[in-house]
N, C-alpha and C positions, 0 to 999 in steps of 0.2 A: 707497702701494705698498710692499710687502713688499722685503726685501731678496733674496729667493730670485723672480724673475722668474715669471710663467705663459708657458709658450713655446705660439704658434700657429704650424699647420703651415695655409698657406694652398695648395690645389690649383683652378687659373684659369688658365685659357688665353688671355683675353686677357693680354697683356701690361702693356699701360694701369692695366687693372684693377689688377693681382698688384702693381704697382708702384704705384699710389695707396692700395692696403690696407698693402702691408709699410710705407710710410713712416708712413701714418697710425696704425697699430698699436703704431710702435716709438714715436715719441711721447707717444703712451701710457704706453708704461712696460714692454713687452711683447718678449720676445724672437719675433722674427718669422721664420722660414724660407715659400719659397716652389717651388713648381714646376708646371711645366705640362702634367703629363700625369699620368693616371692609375696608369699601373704606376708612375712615380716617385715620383707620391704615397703609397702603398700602399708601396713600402721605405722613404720618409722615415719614413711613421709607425713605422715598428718598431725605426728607427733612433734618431729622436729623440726618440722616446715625450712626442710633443706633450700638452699638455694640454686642450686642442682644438683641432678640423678644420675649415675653413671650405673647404667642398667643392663647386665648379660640378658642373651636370649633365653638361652639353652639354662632351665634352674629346676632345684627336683620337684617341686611342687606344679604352679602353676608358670607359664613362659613369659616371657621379657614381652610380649606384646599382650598380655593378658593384664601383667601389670602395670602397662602404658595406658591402655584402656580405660581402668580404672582411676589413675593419676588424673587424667582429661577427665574422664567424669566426676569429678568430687570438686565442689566448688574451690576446696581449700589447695585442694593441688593443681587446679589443669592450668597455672601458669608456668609451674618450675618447668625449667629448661631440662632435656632429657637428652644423654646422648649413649645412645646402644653401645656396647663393648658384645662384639661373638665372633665365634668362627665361622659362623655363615656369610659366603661372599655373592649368590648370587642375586642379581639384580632385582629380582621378582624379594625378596628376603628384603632388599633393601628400601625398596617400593613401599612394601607394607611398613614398614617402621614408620617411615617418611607420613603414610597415610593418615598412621595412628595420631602422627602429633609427634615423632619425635625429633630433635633440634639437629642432630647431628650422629652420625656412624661410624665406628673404624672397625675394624676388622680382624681379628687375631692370628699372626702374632703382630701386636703392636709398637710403636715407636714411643716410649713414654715421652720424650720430648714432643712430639708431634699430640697426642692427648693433653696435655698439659697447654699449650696453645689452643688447642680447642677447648677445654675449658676457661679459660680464660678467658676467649673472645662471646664464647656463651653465654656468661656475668656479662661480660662488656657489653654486649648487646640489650640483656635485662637493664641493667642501670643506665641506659640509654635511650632505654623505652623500646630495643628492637627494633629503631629509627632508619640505623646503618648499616652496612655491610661493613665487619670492620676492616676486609682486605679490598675493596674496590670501594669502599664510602659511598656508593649509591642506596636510595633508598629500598627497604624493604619492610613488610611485617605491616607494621598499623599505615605505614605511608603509602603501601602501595594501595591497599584494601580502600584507606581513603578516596584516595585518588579512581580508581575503579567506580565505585559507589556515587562518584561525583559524576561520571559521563553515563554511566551503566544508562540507557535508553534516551540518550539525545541523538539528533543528527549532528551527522557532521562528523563522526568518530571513527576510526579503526585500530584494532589489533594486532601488532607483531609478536610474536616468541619466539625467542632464538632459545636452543638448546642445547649444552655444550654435554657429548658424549663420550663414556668410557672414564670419566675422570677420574674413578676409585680406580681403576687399573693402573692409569700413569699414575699415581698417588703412591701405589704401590710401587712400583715399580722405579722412581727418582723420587718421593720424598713429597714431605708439604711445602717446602721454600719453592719447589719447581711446580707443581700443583696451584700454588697461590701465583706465582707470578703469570702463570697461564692465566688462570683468573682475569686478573690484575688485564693483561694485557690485551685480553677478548672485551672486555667492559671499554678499554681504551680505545680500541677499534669503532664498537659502535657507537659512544660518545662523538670523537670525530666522522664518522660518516654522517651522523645525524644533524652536525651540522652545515651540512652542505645543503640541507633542506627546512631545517629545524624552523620553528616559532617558539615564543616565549611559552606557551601552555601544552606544547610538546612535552611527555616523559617518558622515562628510562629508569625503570627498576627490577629487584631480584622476587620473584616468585617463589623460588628457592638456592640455594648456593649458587647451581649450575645452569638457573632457569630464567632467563632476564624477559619481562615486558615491556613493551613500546605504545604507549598511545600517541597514536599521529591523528592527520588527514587522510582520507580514504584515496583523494586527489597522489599520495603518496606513497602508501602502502606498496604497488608494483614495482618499482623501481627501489625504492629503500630496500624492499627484499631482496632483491635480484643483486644489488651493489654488495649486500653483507653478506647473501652468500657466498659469492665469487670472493669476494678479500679474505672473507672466515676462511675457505675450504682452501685457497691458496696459502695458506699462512701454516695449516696445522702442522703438516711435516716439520716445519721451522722450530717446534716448539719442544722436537725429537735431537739428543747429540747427534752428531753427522756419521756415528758409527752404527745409528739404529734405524734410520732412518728407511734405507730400502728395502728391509726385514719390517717396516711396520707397514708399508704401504697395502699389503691385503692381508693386515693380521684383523681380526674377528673384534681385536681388543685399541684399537687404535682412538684416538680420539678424532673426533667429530662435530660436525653441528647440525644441527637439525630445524628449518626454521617453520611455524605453521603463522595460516593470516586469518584473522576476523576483518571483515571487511565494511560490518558494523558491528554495531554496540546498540541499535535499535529495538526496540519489542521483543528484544529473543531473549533477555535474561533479566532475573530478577534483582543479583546483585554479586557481588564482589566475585563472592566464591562460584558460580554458575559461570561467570567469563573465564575464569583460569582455570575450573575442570574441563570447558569445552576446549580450548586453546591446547591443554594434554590431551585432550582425545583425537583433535588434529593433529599432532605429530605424529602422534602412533601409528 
């Protein structure tokens, strides 16, 4: 640990909670501030210009995405890293966090070990500049937006997104080491497939955690896709113990991947953020 502290501003309204995170945090090595309501939350942060937010939904006043909102909109705040702490598990809950601007989600009841790595890789990635992914070190954040911004209406360009599905389930269900290594080893896949067709100004980045972009040739697109699906969707089962495996094959909660294509990058978008909202509007 650094001799200059990372302070966490923790906003939880349980009590129990706010007081098993501040102890556990400062132990750590971390300077820890806590409160339980939303508007307090929201002046601490501009007060103490935490280095990140560990933010419940559910608060008596105003809710965890009302005070995400505001964080993003205040010049002083909309960089700190935000990562929701609730009981809320369904996907549409986890969408909108995502929307608001927030970094990261877990789910209660949580794995302090498993929160403690995520924050951790959420600093890691601010003091990195959000360059990397710190589990698969492909680019994300300002690199990909750059990299978008640089083709957004040339020819010559296309689109992939792979989507890997269901991940907060396995998450839940085996852990972050098993969660990350899926990660880890989906990125590994398309890395090697890309190069069986690759050029130097080909790229490969995260969109979000579970959300990787492709900019190829359009010449490449049909066949790139067709090769990752077939290896992705061949592979996932594998990623299941051998004792859960036939029970997961039509569960609702299985993991997945989802791929959609832009086939340019031409006249149709203005910049960074219009190609990877259209790109999610395609998979859907």
């Amino acid at each position: 640990m650094t001799d200059i502290k990372s302070k966490i501003l923790i906003i939880e309204d349980d009590l129990d909670v706010a007081e098993m995170l501040n102890a556990y945090f400062r132990v750590q090595g971390y300077d820890v501030f806590t409160v339980n309501w939303g508007e307090d939350g929201v002046r601490s942060c501009q007060t103490i210009h935490p280095d990140l937010v560990i933010l419940d939904i559910r608060l008596p006043d105003i809710d965890g995405y009302e005070v995400a909102r505001r964080l993003r909109g205040d010049r002083r705040t909309s960089e700190v890293p935000i990562i929701f702490l609730t009981e809320k598990r369904d996907r549409s809950d986890r969408l909108q966090g995502l929307e608001i601007g927030a970094d990261d989600y877990i789910t209660k009841p949580f794995d302090v070990q498993e929160l403690r790595l995520r924050v951790r890789n959420a600093l890691k990635r601010v003091s990195q500049g959000s360059l990397t992914n710190p589990v698969t070190g492909l680019p994300e954040g300002a690199l990909v937006d750059e990299k978008l911004s640089e083709v957004v209406g040339k020819d010559g360009i296309a689109a992939l997104f792979v989507s890997i599905e269901n991940m907060d389930s396995f998450r839940e269900a085996y852990g972050f080491v098993a969660s990350d290594d899926v990660l880890r080893a989906i990125s590994l896949m398309i890395v090697n497939t890309m190069r069986e067709t690759s050029r130097p100004e080909d790229f490969l980045g995260h969109v979000t955690t579970t959300d990787f972009i492709l900019v190829i040739p359009p010449s490449n697109l049909a066949a790139l896709s067709e090769k990752l699906r077939a290896r992705l969707e061949q592979s996932v089962e594998y990623f299941y113990p051998i004792k859960d495996r036939e029970q997961m094959v039509n569960s609702k909660n299985r993991l997945g991947v989802k791929l959609a294509e832009l086939s340019s990058l031409k006249d149709k978008f203005a910049d960074a953020n219009q190609v990877k909202a259209e790109l999610v509007r395609l998979k859907k």
